[in-house]
LUMDREN-765962 format. One line per 8 residues: number of its first residue (from 1); their letters; for each residue x, y, z of N, C-alpha, C. Coordinates in steps of 0.2 Angstrom, whole numbers. Each point is the difference from the previous one (the first is absolute). Example, Ala and Ser with C-alpha at 12.3 -4.5 7.8 and 13.67 -1.06 7.14 Angstrom:
// residues 2
1) as) 66/-28/39/-4/6/0/4/6/0; -2/5/-4/4/6/1/-4/5/3 .
***
This chain:
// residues 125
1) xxxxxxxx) 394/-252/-579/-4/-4/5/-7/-1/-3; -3/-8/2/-8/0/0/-6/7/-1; 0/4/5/-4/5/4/4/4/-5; 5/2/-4/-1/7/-4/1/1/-7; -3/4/-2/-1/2/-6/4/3/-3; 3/0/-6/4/4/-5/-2/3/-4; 1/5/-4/-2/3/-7/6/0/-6; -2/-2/-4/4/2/-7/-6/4/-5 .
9) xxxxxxxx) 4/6/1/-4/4/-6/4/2/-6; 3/-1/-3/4/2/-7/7/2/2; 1/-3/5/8/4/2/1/-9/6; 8/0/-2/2/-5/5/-1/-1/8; 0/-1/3/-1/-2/8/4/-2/2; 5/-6/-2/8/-1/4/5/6/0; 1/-1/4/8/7/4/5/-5/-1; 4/0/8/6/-1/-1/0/-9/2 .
17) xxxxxxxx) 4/-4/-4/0/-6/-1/7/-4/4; -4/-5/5/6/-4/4/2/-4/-3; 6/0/-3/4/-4/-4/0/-8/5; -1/2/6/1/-6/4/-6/-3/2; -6/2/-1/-7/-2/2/-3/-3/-2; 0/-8/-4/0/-1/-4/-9/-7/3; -3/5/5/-7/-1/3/-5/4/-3; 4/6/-2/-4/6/0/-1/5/-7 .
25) xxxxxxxx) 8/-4/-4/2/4/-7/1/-7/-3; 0/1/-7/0/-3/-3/-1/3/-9; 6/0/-4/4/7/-4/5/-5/-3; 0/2/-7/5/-3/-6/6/-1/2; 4/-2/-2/8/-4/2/3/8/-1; -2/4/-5/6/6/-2/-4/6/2; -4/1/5/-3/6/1/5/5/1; 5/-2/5/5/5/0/5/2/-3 .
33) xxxxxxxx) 4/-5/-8/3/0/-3/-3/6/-5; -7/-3/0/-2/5/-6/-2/9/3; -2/-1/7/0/8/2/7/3/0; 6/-4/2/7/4/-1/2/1/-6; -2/-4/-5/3/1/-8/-3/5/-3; -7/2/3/-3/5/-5/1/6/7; 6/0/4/1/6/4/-7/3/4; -6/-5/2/-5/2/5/1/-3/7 .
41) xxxxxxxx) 4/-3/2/2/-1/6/7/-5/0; 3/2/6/7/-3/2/0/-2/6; 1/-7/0/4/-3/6/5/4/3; 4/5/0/4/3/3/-2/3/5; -7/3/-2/-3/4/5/-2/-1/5; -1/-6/0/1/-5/8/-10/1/1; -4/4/-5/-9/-1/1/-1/-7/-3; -6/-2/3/-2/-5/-4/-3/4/-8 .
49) xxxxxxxx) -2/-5/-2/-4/1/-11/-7/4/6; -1/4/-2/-7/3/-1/-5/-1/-6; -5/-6/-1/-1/0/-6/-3/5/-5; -4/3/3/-5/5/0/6/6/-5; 3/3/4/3/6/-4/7/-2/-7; 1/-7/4/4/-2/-4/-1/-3/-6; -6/-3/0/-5/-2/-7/-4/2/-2; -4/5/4/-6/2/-4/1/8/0 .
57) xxxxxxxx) -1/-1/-7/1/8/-3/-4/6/4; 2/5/-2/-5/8/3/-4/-1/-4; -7/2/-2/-6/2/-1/-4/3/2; -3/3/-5/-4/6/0/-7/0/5; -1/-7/1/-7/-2/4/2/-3/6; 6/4/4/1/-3/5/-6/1/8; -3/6/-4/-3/1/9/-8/-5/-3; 0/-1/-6/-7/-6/-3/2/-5/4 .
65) xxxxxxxx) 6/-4/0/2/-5/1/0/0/11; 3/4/3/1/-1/5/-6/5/3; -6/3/-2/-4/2/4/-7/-8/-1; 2/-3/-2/-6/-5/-2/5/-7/4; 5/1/1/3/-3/6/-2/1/9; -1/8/-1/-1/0/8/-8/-1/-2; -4/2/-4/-7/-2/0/-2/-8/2; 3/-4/0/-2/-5/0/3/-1/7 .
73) xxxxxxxx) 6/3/3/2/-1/6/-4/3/3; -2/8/0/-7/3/4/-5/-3/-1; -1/-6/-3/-9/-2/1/1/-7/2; 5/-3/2/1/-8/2/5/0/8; 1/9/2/4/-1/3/-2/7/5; -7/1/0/1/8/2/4/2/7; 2/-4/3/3/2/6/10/1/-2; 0/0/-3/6/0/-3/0/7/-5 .
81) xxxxxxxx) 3/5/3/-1/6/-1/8/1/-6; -3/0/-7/5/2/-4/-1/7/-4; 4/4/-2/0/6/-6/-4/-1/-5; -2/4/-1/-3/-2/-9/4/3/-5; 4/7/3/4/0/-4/7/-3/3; 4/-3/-7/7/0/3/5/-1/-7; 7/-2/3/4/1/-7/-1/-4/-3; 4/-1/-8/-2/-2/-5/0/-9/2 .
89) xxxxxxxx) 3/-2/3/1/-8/1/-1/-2/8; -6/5/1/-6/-3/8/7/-2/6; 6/6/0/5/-3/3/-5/2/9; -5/0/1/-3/1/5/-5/-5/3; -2/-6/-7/-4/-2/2/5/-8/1; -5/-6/3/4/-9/1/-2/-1/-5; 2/-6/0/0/-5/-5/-9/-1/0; -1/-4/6/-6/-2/0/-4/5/8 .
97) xxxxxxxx) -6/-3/1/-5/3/7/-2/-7/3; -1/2/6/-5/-7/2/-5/4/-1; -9/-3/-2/-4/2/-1/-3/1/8; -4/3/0/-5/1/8/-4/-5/0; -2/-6/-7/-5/-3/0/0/-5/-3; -3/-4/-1/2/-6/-7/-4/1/-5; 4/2/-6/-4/2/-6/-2/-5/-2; -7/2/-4/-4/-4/-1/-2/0/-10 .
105) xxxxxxxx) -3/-2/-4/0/2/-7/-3/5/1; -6/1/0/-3/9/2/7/6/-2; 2/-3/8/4/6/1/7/1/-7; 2/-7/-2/3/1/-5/-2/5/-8; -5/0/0/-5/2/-6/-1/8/2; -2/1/8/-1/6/0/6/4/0; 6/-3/2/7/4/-2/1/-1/-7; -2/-4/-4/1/3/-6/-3/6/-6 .
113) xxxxxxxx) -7/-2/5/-3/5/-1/-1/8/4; 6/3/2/1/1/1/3/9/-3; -3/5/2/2/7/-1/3/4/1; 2/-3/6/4/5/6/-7/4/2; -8/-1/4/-4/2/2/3/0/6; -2/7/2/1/4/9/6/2/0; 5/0/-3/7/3/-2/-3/5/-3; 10/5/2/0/5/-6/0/-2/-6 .
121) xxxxx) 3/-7/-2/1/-1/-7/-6/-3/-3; -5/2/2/-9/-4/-1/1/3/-6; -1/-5/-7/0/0/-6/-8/0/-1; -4/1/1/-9/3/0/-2/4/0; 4/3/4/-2/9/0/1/4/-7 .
***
């Protein structure tokens, strides 16, 4: 929606994909040919494709990727109460936030510049 914001920080964003929504996805002709060929996901199971764990590999710098996620969701969305910590693929966090405000370039700059200050995770101490 207009009003919310999403984060990509080194790790996918997309979940589970509606083969039939074709407003809202929009994904290669063999997405699912080629996740059953390489045995990461089966139509049998009757889930949809989860893109996230089905495409994107484990790494080492998963809580890099997903705590700079809620960072940006904590500073565009403060009422919107998320974990800082959580598992390897934010399975606790949405897709997107509605913001509390309308962001402004400022506020884009000062989240980039950004160190997790007033957090445990403040990187300046």
């Amino acid at each position: 929606p207009n009003d919310h914001v999403a984060a990509v920080a080194n790790s996918f964003v997309i979940r589970e994909i509606d083969a039939e929504d074709s407003k809202n996805f929009m994904f290669s002709a063999n997405i699912f040919e080629v996740a059953e060929r390489n045995n990461l996901w089966s139509k049998k199971s009757g889930k949809k494709l989860d893109f996230l764990p089905t495409y994107g590999p484990m790494r080492s710098h998963s809580e890099y990727a997903t705590r700079r996620v809620w960072r940006v969701f904590n500073l565009v969305s403060p009422s919107t109460v998320l974990p800082g910590h959580t598992d390897y693929y934010g399975n606790d966090y949405p897709f997107s936030v509605k913001a509390d405000k309308k962001i402004t370039a400022l506020d884009l700059m000062n989240i980039q510049r950004d160190h997790y200050e007033g957090t445990e995770f403040d990187l300046t101490q």
